[in-house]
VEXDREN-2710 file (C-alpha; in Angstrom, 1 decimal):
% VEXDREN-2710
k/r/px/py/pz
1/UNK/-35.4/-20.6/-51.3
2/UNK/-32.5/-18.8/-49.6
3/UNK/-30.0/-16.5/-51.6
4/UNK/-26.6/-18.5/-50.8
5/UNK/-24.1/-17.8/-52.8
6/UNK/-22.1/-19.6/-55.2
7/UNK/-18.9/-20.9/-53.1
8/UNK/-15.5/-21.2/-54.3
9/UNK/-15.7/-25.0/-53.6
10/UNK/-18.6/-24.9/-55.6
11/UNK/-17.4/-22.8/-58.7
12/UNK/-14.4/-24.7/-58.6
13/UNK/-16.2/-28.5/-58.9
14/UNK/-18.3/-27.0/-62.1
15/UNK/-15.0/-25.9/-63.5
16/UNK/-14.1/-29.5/-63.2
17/UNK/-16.7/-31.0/-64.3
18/UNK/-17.4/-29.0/-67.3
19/UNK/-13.7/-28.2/-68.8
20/UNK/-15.1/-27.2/-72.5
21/UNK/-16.9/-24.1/-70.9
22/UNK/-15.4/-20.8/-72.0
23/UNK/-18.4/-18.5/-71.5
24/UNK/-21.1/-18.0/-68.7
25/UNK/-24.1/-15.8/-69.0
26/UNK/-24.8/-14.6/-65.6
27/UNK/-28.0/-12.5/-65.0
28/UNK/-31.2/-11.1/-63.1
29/UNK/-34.8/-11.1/-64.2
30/UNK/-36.4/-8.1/-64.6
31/UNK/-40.1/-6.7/-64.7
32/UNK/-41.2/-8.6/-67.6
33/UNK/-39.6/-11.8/-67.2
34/UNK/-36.5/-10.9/-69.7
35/UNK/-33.0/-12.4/-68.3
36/UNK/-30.4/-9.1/-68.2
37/UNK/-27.0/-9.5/-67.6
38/UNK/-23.2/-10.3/-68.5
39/UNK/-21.3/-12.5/-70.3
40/UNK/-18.2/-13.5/-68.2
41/UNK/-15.3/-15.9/-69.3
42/UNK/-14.6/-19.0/-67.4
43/UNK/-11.8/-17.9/-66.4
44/UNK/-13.2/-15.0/-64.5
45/UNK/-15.5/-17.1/-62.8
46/UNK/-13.4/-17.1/-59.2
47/UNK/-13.2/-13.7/-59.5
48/UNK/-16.8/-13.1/-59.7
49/UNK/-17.6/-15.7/-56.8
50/UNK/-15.1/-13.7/-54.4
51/UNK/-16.3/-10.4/-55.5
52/UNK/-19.7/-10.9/-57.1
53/UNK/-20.6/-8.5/-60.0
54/UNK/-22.7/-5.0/-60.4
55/UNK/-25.8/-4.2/-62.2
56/UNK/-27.6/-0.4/-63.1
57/UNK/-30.6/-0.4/-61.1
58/UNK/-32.4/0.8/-63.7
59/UNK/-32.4/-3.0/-64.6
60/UNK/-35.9/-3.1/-63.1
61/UNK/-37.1/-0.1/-65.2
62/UNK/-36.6/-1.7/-68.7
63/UNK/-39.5/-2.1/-71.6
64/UNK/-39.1/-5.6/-73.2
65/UNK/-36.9/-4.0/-76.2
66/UNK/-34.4/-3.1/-73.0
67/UNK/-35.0/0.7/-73.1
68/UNK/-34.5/1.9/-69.5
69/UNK/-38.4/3.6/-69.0
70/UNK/-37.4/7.4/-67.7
71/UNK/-41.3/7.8/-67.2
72/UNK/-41.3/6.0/-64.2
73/UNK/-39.2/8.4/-62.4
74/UNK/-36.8/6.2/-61.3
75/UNK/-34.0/6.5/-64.0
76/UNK/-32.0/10.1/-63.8
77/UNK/-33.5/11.2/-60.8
78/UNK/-32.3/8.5/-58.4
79/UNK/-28.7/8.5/-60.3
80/UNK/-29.1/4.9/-61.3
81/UNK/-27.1/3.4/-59.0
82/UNK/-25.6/0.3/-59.0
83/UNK/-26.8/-3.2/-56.9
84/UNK/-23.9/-5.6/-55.6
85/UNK/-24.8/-9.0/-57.5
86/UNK/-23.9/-12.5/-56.1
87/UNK/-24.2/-15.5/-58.1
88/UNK/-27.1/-18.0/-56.5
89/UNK/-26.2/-20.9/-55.0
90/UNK/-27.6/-24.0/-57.5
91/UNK/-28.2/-22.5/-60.3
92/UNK/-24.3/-22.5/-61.5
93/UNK/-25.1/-24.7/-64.9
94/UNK/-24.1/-26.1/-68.4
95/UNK/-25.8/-25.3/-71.4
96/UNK/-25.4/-29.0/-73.2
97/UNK/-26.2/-27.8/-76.5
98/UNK/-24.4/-26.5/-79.7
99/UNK/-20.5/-26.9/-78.8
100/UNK/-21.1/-27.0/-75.2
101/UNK/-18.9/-23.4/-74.7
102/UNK/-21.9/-22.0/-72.8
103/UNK/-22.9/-22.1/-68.9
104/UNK/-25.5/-19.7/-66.9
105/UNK/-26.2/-18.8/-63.5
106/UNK/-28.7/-16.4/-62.0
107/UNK/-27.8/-13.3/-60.4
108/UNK/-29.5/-11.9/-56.7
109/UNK/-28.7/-8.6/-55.6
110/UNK/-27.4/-8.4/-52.4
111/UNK/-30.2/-6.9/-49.9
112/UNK/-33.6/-5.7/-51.5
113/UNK/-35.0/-3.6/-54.3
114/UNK/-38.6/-3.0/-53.9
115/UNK/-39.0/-3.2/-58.0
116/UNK/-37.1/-6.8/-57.5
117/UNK/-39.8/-8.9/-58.7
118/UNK/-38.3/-11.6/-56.3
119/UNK/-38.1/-9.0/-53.4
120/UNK/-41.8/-8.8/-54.5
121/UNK/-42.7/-12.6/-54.1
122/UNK/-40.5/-13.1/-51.0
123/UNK/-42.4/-10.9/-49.2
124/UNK/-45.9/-12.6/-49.8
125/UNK/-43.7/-15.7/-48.9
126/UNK/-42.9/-14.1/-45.9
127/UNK/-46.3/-13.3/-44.7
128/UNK/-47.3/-16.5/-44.8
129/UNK/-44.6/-18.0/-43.0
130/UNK/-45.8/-15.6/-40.3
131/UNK/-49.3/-17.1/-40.0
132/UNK/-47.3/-20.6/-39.8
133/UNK/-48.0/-21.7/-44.1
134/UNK/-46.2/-22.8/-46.6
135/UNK/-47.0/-22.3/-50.6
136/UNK/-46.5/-25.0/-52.9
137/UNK/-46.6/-24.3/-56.7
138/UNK/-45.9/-25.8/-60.0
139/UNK/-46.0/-23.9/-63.4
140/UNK/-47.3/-24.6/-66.7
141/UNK/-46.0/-23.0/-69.8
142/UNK/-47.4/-23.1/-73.3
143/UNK/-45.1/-22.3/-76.2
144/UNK/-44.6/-22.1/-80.1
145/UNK/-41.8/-23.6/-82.2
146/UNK/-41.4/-22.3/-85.4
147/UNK/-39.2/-21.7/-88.4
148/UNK/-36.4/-19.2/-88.0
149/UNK/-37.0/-16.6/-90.4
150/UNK/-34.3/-16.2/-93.2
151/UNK/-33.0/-12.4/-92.0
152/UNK/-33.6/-13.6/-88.1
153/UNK/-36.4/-12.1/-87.1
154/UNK/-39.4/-14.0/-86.0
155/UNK/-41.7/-15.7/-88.4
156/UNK/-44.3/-17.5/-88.2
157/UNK/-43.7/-20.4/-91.0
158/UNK/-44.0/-23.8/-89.4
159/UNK/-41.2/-26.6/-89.4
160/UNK/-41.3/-28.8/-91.1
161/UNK/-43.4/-31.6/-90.7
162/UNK/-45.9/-29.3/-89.1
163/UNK/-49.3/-29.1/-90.7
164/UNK/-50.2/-25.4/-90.3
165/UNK/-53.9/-26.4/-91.5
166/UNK/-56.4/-24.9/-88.8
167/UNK/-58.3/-28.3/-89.4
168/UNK/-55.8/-30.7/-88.0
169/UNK/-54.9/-29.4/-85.1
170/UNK/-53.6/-32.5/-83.2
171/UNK/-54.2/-31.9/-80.0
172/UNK/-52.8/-34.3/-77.2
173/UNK/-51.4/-35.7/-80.0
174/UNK/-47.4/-37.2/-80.9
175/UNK/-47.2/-36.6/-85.2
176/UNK/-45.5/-33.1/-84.2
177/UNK/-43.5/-34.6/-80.9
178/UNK/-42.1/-37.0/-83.2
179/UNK/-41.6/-34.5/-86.2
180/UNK/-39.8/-32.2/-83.3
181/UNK/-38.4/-34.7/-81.1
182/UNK/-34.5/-34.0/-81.3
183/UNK/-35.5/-30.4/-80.0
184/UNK/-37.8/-31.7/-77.3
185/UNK/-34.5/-34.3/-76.4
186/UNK/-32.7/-31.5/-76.1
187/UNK/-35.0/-29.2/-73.8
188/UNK/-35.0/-32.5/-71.7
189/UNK/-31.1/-32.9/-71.6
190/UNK/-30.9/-29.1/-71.0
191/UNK/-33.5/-29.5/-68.1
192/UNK/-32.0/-32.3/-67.0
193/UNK/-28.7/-31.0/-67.0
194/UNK/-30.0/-27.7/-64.8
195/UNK/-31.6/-29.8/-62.5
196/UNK/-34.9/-28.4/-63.8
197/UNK/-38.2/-30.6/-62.3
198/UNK/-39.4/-30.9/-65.8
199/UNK/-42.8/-33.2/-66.0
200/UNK/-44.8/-33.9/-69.1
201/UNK/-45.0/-32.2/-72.7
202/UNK/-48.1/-32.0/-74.3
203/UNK/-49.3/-31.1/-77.6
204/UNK/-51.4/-28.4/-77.5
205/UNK/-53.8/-27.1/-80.5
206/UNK/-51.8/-24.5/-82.0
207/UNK/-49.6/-25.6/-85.4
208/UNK/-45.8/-26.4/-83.3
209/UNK/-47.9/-25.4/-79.7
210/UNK/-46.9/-27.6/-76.8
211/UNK/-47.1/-26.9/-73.5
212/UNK/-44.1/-28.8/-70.7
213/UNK/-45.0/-28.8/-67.1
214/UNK/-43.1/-28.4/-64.1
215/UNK/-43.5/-30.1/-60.9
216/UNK/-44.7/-29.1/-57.7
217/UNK/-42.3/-27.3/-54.9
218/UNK/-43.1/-26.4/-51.5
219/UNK/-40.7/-23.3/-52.3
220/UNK/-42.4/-21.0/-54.6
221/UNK/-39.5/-18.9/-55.2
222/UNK/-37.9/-21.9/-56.7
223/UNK/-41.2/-22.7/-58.9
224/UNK/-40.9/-19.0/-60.3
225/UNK/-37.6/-19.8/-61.0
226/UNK/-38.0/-22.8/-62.6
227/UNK/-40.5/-21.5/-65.2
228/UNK/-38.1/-18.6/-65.5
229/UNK/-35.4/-21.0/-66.5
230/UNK/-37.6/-23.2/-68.5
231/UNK/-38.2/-20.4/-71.2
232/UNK/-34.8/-20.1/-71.5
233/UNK/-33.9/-23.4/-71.9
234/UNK/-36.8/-24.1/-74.8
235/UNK/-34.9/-21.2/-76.8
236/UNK/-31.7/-22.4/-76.3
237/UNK/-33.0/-25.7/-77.6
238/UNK/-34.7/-23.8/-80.5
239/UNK/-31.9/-21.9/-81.5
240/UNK/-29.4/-25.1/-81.4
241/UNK/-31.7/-26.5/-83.9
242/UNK/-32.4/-23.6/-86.0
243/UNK/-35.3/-23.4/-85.1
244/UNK/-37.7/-20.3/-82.8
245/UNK/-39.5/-20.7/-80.0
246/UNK/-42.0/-17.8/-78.6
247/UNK/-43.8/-17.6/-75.4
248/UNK/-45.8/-15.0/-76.9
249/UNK/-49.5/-14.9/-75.7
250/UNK/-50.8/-14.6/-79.1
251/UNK/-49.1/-15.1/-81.8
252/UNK/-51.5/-15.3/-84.4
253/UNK/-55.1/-14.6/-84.6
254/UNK/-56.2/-17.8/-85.7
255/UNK/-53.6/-20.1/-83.2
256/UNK/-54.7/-20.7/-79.8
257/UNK/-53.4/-18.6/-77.0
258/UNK/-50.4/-19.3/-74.8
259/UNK/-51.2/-19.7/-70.9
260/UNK/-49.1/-19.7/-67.8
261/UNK/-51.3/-21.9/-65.5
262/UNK/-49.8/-22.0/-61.7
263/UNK/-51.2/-25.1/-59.7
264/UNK/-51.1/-23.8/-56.3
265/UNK/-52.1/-25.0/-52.7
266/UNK/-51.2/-24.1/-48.8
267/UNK/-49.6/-26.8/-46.2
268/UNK/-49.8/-25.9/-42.6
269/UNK/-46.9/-25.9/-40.3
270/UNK/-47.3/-30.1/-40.3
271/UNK/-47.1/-30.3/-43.7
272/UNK/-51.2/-31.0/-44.3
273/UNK/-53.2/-29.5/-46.5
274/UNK/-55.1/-26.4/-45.5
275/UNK/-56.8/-26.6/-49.0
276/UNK/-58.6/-30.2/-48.4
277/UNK/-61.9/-30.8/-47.4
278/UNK/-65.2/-32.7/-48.4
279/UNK/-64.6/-31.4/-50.9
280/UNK/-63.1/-28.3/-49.9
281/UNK/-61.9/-26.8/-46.6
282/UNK/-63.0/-23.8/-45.4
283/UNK/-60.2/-21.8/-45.6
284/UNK/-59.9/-22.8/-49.4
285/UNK/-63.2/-21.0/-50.3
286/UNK/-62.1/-18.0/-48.4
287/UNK/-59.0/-18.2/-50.7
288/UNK/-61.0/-18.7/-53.3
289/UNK/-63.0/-15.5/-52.3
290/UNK/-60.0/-13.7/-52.4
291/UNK/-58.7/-14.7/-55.8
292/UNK/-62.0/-13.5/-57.4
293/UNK/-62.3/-10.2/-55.8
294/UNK/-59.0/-9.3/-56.2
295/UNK/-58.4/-10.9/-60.4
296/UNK/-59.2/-7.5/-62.0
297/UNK/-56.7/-5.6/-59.9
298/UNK/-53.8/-8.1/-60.8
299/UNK/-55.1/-8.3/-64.1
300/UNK/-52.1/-5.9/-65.5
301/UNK/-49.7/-9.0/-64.1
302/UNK/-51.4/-11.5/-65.7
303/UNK/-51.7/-10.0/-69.1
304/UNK/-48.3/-7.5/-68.8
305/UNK/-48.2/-7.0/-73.0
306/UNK/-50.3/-5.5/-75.3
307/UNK/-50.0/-9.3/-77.2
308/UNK/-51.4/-11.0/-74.1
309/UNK/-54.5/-9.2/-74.3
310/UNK/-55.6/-10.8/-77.6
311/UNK/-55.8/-13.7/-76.2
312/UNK/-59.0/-13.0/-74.5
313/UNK/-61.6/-14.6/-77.1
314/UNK/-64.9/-16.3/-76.4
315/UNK/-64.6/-20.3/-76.7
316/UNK/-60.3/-20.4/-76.5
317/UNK/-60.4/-22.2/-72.6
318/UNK/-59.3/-18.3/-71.4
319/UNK/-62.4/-17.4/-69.0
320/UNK/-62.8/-13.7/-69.2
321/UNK/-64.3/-13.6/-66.2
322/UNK/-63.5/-14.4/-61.9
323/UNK/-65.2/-17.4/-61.6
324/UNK/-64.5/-21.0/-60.0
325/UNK/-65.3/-24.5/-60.8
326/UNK/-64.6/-28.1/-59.8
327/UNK/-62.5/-29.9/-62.9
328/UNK/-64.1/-27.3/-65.4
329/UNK/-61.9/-25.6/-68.1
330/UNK/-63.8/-22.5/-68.6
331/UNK/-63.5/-21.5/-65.6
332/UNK/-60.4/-18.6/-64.6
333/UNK/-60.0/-20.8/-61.2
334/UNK/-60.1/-24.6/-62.0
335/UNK/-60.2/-27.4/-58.9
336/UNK/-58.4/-30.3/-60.5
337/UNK/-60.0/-33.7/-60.1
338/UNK/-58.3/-34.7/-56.8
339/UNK/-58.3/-34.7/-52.6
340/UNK/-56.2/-34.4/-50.1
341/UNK/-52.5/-33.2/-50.7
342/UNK/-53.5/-33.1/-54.0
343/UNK/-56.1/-30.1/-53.2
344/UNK/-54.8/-27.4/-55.1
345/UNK/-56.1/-24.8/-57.5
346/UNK/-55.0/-24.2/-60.9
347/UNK/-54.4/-20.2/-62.0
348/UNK/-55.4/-20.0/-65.8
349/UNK/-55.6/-16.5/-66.3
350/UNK/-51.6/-15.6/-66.9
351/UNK/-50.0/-15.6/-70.6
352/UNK/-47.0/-17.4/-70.8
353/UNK/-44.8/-14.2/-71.7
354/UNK/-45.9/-13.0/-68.0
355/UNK/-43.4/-12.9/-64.7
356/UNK/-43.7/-16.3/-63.4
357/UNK/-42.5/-14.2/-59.6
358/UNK/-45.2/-11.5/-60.2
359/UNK/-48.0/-13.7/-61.0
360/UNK/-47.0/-16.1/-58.1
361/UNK/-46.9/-13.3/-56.2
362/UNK/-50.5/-11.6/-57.0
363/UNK/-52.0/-14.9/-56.5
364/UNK/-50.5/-15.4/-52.9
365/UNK/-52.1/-11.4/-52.2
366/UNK/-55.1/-12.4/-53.3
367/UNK/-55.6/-15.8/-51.3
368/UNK/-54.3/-13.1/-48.7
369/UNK/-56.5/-11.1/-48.8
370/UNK/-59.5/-13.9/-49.1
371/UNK/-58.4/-15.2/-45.9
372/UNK/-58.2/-12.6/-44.1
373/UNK/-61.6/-11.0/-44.9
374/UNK/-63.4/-14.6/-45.0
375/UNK/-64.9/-13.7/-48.6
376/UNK/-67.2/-16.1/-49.7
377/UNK/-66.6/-16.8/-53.2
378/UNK/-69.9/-17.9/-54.4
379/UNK/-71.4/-20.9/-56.4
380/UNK/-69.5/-22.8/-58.1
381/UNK/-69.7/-22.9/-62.3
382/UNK/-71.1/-26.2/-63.8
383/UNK/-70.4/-26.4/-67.4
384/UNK/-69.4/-23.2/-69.9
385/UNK/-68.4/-20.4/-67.7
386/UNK/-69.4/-18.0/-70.6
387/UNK/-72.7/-18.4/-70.2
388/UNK/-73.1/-17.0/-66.7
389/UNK/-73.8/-13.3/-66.1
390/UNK/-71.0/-12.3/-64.3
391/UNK/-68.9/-9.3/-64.0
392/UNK/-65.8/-9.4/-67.1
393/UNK/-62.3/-8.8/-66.3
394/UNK/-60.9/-5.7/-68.0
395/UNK/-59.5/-7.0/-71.3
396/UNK/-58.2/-3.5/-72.5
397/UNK/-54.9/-2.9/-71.3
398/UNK/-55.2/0.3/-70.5
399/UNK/-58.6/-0.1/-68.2
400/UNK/-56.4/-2.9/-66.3
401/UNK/-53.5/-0.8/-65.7
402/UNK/-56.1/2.1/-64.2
403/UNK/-57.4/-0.5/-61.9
404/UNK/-53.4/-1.5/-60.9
405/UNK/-52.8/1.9/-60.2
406/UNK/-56.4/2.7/-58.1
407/UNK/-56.1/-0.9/-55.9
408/UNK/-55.6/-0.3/-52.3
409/UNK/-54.7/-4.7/-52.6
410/UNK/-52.0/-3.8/-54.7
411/UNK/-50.8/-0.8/-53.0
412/UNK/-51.2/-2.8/-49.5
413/UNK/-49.2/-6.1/-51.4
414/UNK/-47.1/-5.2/-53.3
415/UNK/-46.1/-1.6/-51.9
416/UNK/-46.9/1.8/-53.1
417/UNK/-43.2/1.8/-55.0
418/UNK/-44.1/-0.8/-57.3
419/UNK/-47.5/0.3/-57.9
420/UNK/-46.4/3.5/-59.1
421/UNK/-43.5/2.0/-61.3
422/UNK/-44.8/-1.0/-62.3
423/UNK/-48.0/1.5/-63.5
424/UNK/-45.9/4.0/-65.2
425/UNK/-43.3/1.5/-66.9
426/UNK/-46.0/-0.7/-68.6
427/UNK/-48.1/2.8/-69.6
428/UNK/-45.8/3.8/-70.9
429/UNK/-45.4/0.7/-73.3
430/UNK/-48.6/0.8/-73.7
431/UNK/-49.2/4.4/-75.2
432/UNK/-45.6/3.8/-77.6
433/UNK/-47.6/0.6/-78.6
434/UNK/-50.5/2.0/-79.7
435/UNK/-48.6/5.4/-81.7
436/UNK/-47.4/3.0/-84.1
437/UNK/-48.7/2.8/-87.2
438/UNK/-49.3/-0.9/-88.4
439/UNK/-49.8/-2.6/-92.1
440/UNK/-53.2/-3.2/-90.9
441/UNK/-53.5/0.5/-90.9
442/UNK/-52.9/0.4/-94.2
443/UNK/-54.6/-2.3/-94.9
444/UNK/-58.4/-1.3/-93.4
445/UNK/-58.2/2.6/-93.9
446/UNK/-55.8/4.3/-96.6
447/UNK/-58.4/3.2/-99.1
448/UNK/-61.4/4.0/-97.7
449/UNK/-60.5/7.3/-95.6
END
């Protein structure tokens, strides 16, 4: 995906065509996934294609509440200077929902930041171009709907029409989709309208859990983007209904988990399959290698929240281990039923409240780094992964954030920059997190201590 900007010609046609627009949220992603920017009039809109827009670099230092981190060391000491923004060429949208007042487009900064979690996925892109391959990637996101709490905050009471009774789950199937359907017509419509590849929905176990998936491009900047855009697009749907919607990993103890699984596979310079082969190609299994060895020290990407480690639980289809299978749920690297193009592995270690560009990017480091040592990546897994001894990923956060910060795959990846900062921004969540004293304090010890 290249960075061209938003033309005149262009900003002019969407004027045009979408005369009841009077506002446009334009923005960047940062660290954690979390759209920051400005709301600019539509009147302004030339203005801001001619001159583009700036943004505090400390953008890419922010916790999720929006507090720029200063223990990162990258906040008063560099000055926090400013980035020239320009507005991306494509992404220049409606929002078709409410009274139709509201557009978007996404901000790139002109050059690179190393803390960029694009810069960040371009560059794997980039190294494989070298060796003459091409990525393709679709995303998977698993969400919540739920009631709007009275005072706004987020609550977890169901809609209505939604059985919040453990025992009827309704998995794969439509009760809820129907109960929910004018918000699922308007994620569609908003989708549709953004020229968002939306595929399937699916109703997943959880009480108001579905899960939408995206379809497959051969740029993986653009399938970041896309689930990027996607999360925005369910809220906006949510919110035009009264309703929430959370990408949270966990939202509740007793609710299955929320997963960001990325199908990926690799097309050679003629457009075939490097992945396919009876049944696999070797070059797949030394990806494959690579994934494994590499899962712990990426393991702070996939699970970037103290939430998303909660969802690591025995029997919940979240392997808490590195291992691989042919068409097996229970395994952290699943090989879809399929051959030839469609050769491809599916990622299911990623919360859906992760960075869509970081844990695209971690994945193409560790097929990287798989290829390039020819790992072998061992047996395959026949039936419940669980039951084989094998070594467990780290499922305390701060044991995965000491591995980030020790791996020389990072460091070598990613580049010592965001190794550090990445590190010290998400410790330092980490250790506010767990200061805070909680109900269940309260609940567990006052009495007894």
């Amino acid at each position: 995906m290249t960075d061209t900007r938003v033309t005149r010609d262009e900003a002019e046609a969407f004027l045009a065509a979408n005369p009841s627009v009077r506002w446009i949220d334009v923005f960047v992603f940062d660290m954690n996934g979390i759209p920051r920017g400005k709301r600019i009039r539509s009147s302004d809109l030339l203005g801001v294609v001619n001159k583009g827009l700036m943004m505090p670099s400390s953008i890419f230092i922010m916790d999720p509440l929006g507090n720029c981190v200063a223990e990162t060391g990258r906040l008063w000491e560099t000055g926090d200077h400013d980035h020239q923004c320009h507005l991306l060429s494509g992404t220049l949208v409606p929002i078709p929902v409410g009274d139709g007042r509201q557009a978007q487009a996404v901000m790139v900064i002109d050059g690179k930041d190393e803390l960029d979690p694009r810069t960040v996925l371009a560059n794997q892109v980039e190294r494989f171009a070298r060796a003459g391959r091409t990525a393709v990637a679709a995303v998977e996101l698993e969400f919540y709907v739920t009631k709007a709490g009275t005072n706004g905050a987020f609550a977890l009471h169901h809609p209505e029409g939604v059985s919040g009774d453990p025992k009827r789950p309704h998995t794969f199937g439509f009760e809820e989709m129907e109960t929910l359907s004018p918000l699922i017509d308007d994620v569609y419509r908003i989708c549709e309208a953004q020229g968002l590849p939306v595929d399937a929905i699916v109703k997943e176990s959880g009480p108001g859990q579905f899960e939408i998936n995206l379809k497959h491009r051969s740029d993986v900047i653009a399938a970041a983007l896309d689930g990027l855009l996607l999360k925005r697009a369910v809220k906006a749907a949510a919110r035009a209904h009264q309703l929430q919607a959370t990408f949270m990993a966990k939202p509740h103890h007793d609710w299955a988990g929320s997963g960001m699984h990325i199908h990926l596979s690799l097309l050679d310079k003629s457009g075939q399959s490097l992945f396919a082969g009876d049944p696999i190609s070797p070059l797949f299994r030394h990806a494959l290698g690579g994934m494994r060895e590499t899962m712990a020290d990426f393991m702070a990407i996939w699970a970037q929240s103290a939430n998303a480690y909660r969802r690591f639980v025995p029997q919940a289809y979240v392997s808490m281990a590195a291992l691989w299978g042919f068409n097996n749920r229970t395994v952290a690297l699943r090989i879809p039923r399929g051959n030839g193009a469609a050769t491809r592995v599916e990622h299911r270690i990623a919360g859906a409240d992760a960075n869509p560009c970081l844990v695209i990017a971690s994945i193409l480091a560790g097929i990287s780094h798989g290829i390039a040592n020819e790992i072998d990546p061992g047996p395959a897994v026949d039936g419940n992964s669980e039951m084989i001894d094998a070594p467990p990923l780290p499922t305390a956060w701060v044991n995965s954030l000491d591995l980030f910060r020790r791996s020389d795959v990072v460091r070598e990846s990613f580049g010592p920059l965001f190794q550090d900062v990445f590190f010290r921004l998400k410790n330092a969540e980490r250790s506010k997190f767990e200061r805070i004293v909680t109900p269940l304090d309260h609940l567990w010890y006052s009495r007894v201590a």
